[in-house]
Structure formats: C-alpha cells, structure tokens
C-alpha positions as CSV (number, residue, x, y, z in Angstrom):
1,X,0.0,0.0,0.0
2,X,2.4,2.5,0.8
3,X,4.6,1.6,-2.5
4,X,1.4,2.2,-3.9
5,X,1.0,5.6,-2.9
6,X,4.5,6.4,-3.7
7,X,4.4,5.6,-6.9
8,X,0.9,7.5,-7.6
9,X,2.8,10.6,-5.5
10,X,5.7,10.3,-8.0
11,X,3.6,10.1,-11.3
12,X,2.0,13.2,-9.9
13,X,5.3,15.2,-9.1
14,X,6.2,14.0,-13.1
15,X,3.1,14.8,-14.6
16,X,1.7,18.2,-13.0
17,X,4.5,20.8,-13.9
18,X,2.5,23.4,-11.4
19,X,3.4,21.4,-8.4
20,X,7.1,21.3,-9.2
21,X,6.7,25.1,-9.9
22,X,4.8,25.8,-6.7
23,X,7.2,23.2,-5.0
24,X,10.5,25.2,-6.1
25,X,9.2,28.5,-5.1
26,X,8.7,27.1,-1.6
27,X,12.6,26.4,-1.8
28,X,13.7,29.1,-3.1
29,X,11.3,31.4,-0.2
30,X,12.8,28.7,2.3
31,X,16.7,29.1,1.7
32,X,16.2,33.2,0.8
33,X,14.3,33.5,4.6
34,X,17.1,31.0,6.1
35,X,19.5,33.1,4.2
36,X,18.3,36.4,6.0
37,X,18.2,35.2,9.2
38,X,21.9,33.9,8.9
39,X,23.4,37.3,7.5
40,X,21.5,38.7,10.4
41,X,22.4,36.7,13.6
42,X,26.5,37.2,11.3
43,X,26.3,41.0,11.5
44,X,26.1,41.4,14.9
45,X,29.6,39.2,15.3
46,X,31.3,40.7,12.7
47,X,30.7,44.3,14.0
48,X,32.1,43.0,17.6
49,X,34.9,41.5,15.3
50,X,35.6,44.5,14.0
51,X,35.9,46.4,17.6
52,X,37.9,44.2,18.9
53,X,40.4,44.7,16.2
54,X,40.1,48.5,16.4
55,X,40.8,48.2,20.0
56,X,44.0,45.9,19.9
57,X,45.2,47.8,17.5
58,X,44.7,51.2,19.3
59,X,46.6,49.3,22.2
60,X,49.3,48.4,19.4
61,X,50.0,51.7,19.1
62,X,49.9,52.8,22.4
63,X,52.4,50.3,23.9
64,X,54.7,51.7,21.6
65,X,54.7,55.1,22.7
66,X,57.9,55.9,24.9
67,X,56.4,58.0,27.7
68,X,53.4,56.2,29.5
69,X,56.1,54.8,32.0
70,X,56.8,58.5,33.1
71,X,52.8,59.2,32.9
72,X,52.1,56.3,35.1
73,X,54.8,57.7,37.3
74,X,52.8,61.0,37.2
75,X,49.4,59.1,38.0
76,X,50.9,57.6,41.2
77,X,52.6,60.8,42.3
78,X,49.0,62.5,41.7
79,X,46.9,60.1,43.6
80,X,49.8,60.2,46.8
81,X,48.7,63.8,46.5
82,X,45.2,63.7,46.7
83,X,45.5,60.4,49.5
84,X,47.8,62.9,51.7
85,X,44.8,65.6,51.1
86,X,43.0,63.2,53.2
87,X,42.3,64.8,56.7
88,X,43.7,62.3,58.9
89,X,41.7,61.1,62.3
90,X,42.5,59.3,64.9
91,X,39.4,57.7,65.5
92,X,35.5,56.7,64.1
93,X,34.4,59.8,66.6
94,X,36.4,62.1,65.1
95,X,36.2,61.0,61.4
96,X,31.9,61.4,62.5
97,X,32.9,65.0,63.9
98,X,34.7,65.8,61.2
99,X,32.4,65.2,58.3
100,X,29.5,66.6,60.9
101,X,31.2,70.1,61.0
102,X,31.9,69.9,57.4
103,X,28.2,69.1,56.4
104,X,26.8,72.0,58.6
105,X,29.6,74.3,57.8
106,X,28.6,74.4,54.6
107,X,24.5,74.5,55.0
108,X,25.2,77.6,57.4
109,X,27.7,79.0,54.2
110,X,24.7,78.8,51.6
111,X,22.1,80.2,53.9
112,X,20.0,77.0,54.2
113,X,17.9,77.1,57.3
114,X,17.9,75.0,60.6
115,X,20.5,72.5,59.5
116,X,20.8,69.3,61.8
117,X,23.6,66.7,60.3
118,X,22.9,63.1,61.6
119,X,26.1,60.5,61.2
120,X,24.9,57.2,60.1
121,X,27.6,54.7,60.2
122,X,31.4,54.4,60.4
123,X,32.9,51.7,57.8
124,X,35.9,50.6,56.5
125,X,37.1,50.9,52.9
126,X,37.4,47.3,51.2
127,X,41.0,47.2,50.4
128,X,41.9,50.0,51.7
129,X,42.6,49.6,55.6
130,X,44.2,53.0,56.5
131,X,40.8,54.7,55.4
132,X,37.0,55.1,57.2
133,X,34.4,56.2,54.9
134,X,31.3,58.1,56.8
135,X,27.7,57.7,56.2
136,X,26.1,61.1,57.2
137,X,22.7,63.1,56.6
138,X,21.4,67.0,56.6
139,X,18.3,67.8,57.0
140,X,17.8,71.7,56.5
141,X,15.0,73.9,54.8
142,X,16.2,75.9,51.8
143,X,15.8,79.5,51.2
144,X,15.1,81.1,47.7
145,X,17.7,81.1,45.7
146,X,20.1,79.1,47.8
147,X,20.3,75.9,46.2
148,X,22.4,76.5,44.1
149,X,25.1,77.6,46.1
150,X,24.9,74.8,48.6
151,X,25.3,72.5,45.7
152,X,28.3,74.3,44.8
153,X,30.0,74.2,48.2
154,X,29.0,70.4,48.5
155,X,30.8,69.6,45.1
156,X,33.7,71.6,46.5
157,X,34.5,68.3,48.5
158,X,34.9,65.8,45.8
159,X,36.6,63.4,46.1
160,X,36.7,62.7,49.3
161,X,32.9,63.8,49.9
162,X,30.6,62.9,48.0
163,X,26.6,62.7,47.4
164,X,25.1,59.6,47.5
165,X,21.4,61.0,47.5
166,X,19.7,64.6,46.9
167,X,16.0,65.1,48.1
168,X,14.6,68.2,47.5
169,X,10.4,68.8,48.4
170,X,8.0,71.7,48.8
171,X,6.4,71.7,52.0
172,X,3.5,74.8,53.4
173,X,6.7,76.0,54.9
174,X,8.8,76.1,51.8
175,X,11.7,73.9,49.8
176,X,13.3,71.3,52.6
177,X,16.6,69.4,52.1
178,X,17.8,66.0,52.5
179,X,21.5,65.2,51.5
180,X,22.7,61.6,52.3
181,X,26.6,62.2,51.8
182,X,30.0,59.8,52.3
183,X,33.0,61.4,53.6
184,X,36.6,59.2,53.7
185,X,39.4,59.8,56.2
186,X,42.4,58.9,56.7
187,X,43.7,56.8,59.8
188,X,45.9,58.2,61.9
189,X,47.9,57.2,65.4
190,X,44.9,57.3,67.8
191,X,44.4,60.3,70.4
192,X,46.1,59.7,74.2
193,X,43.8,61.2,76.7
194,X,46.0,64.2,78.3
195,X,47.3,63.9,81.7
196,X,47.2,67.2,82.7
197,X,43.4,67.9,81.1
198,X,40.5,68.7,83.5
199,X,37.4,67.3,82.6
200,X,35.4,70.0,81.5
201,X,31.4,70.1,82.6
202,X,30.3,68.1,79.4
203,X,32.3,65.2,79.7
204,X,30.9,64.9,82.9
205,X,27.5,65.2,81.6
C-alpha cells in the first residue's frame, strides 16, 4: 500500500509541472528566509569582530609610545597627593565629627535654614585599611535662591565627599533638604587622653 501511494505521488510530481513550480518556489522562499536570518544573527559578530580589532590595534600603538612609564609615574605621584589631602583622624568619633562640621559648615555658608547633620555609620574601605568612609545626613530647609550655592559648596568636596542621595520637596513652609553624603578619612595614630586635662562640665555630663 504504501509503495502504492508512492508511486501514484511520484507520477503526480512527473506529470503536473504546477506542483514542481509551486514546490520550487517554496525552496527558493525557504533558503532566501534561512538566508536572511543567517546574515542577520553574522552582523552582529562581525561588527564585535571589528571592535575588537580596532581596539587591539589602538593598544598596538599605544604600547609603543615611549612615555606612558613617566605618565604612570605621574598618576601615582597624583593620587599620593590627593590620599595625603586626606584629613587624617584618629578615631570613628572624630572622622563622625569631622564630616558633621563639614556638612553643617557648609548648610550655614549657603544660607540653608535649621541644619541638623545626623552621622549614620562608620565603615571601613574594602582594600583600603588605613581609610573610614562616613555615612552622614542634613536635614535643612532651603531659602530662595540658595540651592544653588549649597550644591556648589558640596561639590567643593569631591573626592573625598561625595553625594550619595539629593532630596529636595515643597512643603507649606517652603523647599526642605535632604543630603545623604560619604565622607573618607584617613587613619591616623589614635588620640592619648591628656594627663594634665581637667574634665570639663560636658564630659561629665
């Protein structure tokens, strides 16, 4: 039976030239679609390809240039700079203190009304163990016009201060101000109580 039916399909396929036609047309629809889909899945490697090579290249050049042993020399010299810029603590309080006064030194600079500066947390700096990185917060309302220059005088402490978050809402009373901001310090030889100091009236408090 089913030699039967294969002969009857192949005397059909010899005998009716509009199902060969309609039969190659599917083919050729077939492989031009598969076709399509192959140059487009190839593009997207070849245009990596071709980065890649741009970039080695580019690095080809680069290692042949005679001076980036005295620029790297530079870079270090630069960043023993900036890490002696550090102001250097002797413990978590005063690194706290330090980044409190900053914070509300600057609020009371651009004009920004009843600042309170809240520490968060004290942390150490993943691979670097001679620094502390601060977590504080300022809460202070915001006069007309004095945004601005707050914004400027909190920029003023990159890199070592930095803003991690910026609220800014309309109240009935006005514009208010939350700044989340981290401040790094560096570690120095901790603080030895003084023999000779009186305890004053707070510190007995």
């Amino acid at each position: 039976m089913i030699a039967a039916q294969r002969e009857r399909a192949l005397s059909e396929w010899r005998n009716n030239r509009r199902l060969r036609l309609v039969v190659l047309v599917i083919v050729l629809v077939a492989g031009v679609n598969l076709a399509l889909v192959a140059s487009e899945r190839r593009a997207p490697t070849i245009e990596e390809f071709r980065r890649d090579a741009e970039l080695v290249e580019r690095l080809r050049d680069a290692s042949t240039e005679s001076s980036w042993p005295a620029r790297a020399e530079e870079a270090e010299q630069r960043l023993a700079q900036l890490h002696q810029g550090l102001p250097e603590v002797g413990s978590t309080g005063l690194a706290q203190a330090e980044i409190q006064a900053w914070l509300a030194q600057q609020a009371q600079g651009a004009g920004l009304g009843e600042p309170n500066v809240r520490v968060e947390t004290t942390l150490e700096v993943a691979g670097h163990p001679e620094l502390w990185q601060v977590l504080a917060r300022l809460d202070a309302t915001v006069p007309e016009g004095r945004l601005g220059p707050f914004l400027q005088a909190v920029a003023g402490g990159l890199p070592w201060i930095q803003a991690e978050r910026l609220e800014v809402s309309t109240t009935t009373e006005g514009q208010r101000l939350v700044l989340t901001a981290r401040g790094y310090y560096r570690r120095g030889a901790a603080e030895s109580p003084d023999p000779d100091r009186q305890p004053s009236q707070q510190d007995g408090k």
